[in-house]
C-alpha positions in Angstrom: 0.0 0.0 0.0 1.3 3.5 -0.8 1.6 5.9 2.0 -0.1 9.3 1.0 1.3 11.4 4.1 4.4 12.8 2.6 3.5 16.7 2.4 0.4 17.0 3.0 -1.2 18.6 5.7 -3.0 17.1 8.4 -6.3 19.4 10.3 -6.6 19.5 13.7 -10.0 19.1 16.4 -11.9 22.8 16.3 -12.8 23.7 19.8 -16.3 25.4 18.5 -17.6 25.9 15.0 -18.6 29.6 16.3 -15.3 32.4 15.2 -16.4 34.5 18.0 -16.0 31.3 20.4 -12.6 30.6 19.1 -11.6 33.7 19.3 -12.4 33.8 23.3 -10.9 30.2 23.7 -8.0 31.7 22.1 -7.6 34.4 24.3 -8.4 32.1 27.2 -5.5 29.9 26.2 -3.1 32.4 25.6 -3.7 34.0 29.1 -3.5 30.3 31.0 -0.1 29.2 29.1 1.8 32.8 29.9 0.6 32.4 33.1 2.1 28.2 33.8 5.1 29.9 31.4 6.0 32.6 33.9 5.0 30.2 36.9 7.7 27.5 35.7 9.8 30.1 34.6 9.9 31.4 38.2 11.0 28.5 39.2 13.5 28.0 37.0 15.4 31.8 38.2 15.5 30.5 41.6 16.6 27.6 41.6 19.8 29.2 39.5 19.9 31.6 41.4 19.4 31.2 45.1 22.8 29.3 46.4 20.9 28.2 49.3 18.5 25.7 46.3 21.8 24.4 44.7 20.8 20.5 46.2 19.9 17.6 44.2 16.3 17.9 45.1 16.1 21.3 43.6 18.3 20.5 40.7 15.4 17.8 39.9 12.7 19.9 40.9 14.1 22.5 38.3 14.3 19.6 35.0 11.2 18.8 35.9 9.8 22.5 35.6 12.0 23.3 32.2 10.4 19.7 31.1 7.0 21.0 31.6 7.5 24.4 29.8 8.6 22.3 27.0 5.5 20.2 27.1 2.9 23.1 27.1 5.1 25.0 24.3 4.6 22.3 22.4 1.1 21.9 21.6 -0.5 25.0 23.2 1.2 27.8 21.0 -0.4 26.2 17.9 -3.8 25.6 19.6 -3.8 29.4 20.4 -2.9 30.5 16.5 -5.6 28.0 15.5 -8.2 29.5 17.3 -7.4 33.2 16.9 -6.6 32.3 12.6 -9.5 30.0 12.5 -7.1 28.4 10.3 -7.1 24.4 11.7 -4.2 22.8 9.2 -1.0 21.7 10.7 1.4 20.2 8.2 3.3 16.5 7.8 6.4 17.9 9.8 4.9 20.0 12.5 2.2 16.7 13.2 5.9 14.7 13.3 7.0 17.1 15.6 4.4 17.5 18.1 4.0 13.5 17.9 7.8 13.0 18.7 8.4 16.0 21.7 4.7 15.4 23.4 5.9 11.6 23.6 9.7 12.6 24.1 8.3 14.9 27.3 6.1 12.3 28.8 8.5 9.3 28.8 10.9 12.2 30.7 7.8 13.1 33.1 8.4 9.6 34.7 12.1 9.3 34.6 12.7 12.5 36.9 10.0 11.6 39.3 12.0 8.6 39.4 15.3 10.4 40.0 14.1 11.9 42.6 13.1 8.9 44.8 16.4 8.0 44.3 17.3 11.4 46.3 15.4 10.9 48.7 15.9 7.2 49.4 19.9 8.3 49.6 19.0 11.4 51.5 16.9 9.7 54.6 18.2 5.7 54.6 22.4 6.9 53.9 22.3 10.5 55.3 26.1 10.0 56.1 27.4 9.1 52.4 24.5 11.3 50.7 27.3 13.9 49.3 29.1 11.3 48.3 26.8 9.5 46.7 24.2 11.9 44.9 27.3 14.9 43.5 26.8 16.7 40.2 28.0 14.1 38.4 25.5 11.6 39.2 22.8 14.1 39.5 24.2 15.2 35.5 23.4 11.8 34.2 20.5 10.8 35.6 18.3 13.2 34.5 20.7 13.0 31.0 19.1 9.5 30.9 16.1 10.9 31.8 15.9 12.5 28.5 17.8 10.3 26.5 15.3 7.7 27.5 13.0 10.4 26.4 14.1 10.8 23.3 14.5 7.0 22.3 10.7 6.5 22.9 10.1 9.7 20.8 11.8 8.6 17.7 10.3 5.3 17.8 6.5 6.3 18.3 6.9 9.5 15.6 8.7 6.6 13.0 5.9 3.9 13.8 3.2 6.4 13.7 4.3 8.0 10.4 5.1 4.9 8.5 1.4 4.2 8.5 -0.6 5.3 6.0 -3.8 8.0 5.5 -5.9 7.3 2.9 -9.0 8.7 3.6 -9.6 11.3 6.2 -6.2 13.8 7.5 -9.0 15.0 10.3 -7.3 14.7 13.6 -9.9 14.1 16.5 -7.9 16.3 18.5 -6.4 19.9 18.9 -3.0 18.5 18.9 -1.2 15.1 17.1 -1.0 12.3 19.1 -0.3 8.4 18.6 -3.7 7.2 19.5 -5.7 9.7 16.9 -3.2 9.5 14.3 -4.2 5.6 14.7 -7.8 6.2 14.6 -7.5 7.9 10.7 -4.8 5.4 10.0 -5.8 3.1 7.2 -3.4 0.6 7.9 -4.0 -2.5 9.9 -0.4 -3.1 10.8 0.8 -1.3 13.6 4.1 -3.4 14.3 6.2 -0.8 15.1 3.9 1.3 17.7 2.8 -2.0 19.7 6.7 -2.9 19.7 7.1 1.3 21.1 3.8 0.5 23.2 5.5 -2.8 24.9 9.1 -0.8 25.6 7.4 2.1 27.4 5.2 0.1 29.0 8.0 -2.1 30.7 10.2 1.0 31.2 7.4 2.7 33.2 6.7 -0.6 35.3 10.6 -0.3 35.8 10.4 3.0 37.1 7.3 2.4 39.5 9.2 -0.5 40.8 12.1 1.7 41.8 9.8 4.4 43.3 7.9 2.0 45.4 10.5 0.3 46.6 12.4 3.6 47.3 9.5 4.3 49.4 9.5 1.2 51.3 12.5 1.6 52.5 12.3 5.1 53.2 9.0 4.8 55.7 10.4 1.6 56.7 13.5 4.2 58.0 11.1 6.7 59.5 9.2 4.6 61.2 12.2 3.2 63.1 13.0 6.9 63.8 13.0 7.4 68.0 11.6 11.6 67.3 8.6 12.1 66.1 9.9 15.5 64.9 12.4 13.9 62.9 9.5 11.6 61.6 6.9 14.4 60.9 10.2 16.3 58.7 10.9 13.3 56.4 7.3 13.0 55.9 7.1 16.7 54.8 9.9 16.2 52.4 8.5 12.9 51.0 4.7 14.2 50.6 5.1 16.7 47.6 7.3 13.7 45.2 4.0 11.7 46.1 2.0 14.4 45.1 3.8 14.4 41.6 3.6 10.6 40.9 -0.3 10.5 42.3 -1.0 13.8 40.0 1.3 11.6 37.1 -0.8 7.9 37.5 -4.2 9.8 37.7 -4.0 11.3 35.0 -2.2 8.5 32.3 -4.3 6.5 33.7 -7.1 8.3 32.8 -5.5 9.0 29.9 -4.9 5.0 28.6 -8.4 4.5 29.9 -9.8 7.0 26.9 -7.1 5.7 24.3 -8.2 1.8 24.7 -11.7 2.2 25.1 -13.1 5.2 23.0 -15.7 6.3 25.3 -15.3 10.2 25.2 -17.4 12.3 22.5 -15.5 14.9 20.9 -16.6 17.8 23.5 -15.5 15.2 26.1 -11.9 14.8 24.3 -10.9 18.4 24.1 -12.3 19.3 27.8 -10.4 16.1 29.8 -7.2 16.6 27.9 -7.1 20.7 28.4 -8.0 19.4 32.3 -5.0 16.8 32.2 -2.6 19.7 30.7 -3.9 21.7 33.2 -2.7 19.4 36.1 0.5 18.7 35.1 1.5 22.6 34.4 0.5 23.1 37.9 2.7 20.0 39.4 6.1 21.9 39.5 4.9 25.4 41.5 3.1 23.0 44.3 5.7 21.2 44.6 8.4 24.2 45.0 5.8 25.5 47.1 5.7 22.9 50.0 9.5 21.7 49.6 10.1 26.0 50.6 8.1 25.7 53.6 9.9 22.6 55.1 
């Protein structure tokens, strides 16, 4: 079968048929990304900046902000010219592109989190060789493997997705290109390459759970040995915002894989849980820095 993508442009989900709606959704968009921009951003300054923030927590806590300014500048910029343009079309290299960095991003959005249990597992069951252990160095390449990882998963979803064919419909049912809608107007029956991608990330991320929850075995199985309960109710504090961030990160894949496999969303549905799921994960970062300042 011949594959009809090459140059051709692919059209994207409308929020609303009315202009004068897209125009406010627009608007509405535009004011809620500067907004997460300048909120991650923030974070971003000081962290660099404040010696006091120069830890591996922090350093972490940083990645994982710049990660999700890359994630929302992805897909929201073009969602916002969309709607103010009226003008729906995205073409065969920008879909590619959004396909590979939203996948790239999300394969990261695990690995950090999973970094980061590491810290804190060093931190609270080796206090005494912490330094040692979790330097620049090792705090370098992790979350360099964080995005390598990444990467690999992005280039492997973006080739399997684009080697498929699109005969009959380039309408995207949704306001950004993704694997699972690219799928749904694919007219291909072989999806080798994407289940292969599918079974890969799928192991990696039972990987990284594994890691986190036994991290946090042995971390309350530490506190709970501890003979203060000051020194318990501290570690706890430390702990509770990285459980925040993986709670806030299952929720809302999981809800996510939910919609994929079983199709039970309408269109409206679609664009309103997905702008809700963005929404979540902007916000992850600032409540994070937030309770980690007050401890």
């Amino acid at each position: 079968m011949t594959n009809h993508t090459v140059d051709t442009d692919f059209f994207l989900m409308e929020l609303s048929d009315s202009k004068q709606l897209q125009v406010l959704q627009g608007f509405l968009f535009l004011l809620i990304y500067l907004v997460s921009l300048m909120g991650n951003l923030l974070i971003i300054m000081l962290v660099t900046v404040d010696q006091c923030l120069h830890t591996p927590m922090y350093f972490f806590l940083k990645n994982l902000s710049f990660l999700n300014v890359c994630l929302i500048s992805v897909t929201v910029p073009k969602l916002i010219l969309s709607s103010l343009s009226h003008r729906s079309a995205i073409s065969f290299s920008g879909c590619a592109c959004q396909v590979f960095f939203v996948d790239s991003f999300v394969v990261t959005e695990i690995s950090i989190p999973t970094a980061v249990s590491c810290d804190r597992y060093v931190a609270i069951c080796h206090p005494l060789h912490y330094d040692a252990i979790m330097n620049r160095a090792v705090c370098m390449q992790m979350v360099a493997a964080s995005w390598l990882f990444g990467s690999l998963f992005g280039v492997l979803y973006s080739y399997g997705t684009f080697s498929l064919s699109f005969c009959d419909t380039r309408k995207v049912p949704q306001f950004f290109c993704d694997v699972p809608s690219l799928l749904k107007i694919s007219c291909s029956n072989m999806h080798v390459t994407i289940d292969f991608s599918l079974t890969l990330a799928l192991m990696y991320r039972f990987f990284c759970l594994v890691s986190i929850g036994f991290s946090y075995v042995y971390i309350f199985n530490t506190v709970l040995r501890m003979p203060f309960l000051k020194g318990r109710s501290k570690v706890f504090s430390t702990c509770m915002p990285h459980l925040i961030v993986i709670t806030t990160f299952l929720v809302t894949d999981k809800c996510n894989s939910h919609h994929s496999s079983k199709n039970l969303f309408t269109k409206d549905e679609d664009y309103y849980r997905d702008v809700q799921l963005a929404k979540g994960k902007e916000q992850v970062p600032r409540r994070v820095y937030t309770q980690y300042s007050s401890v």
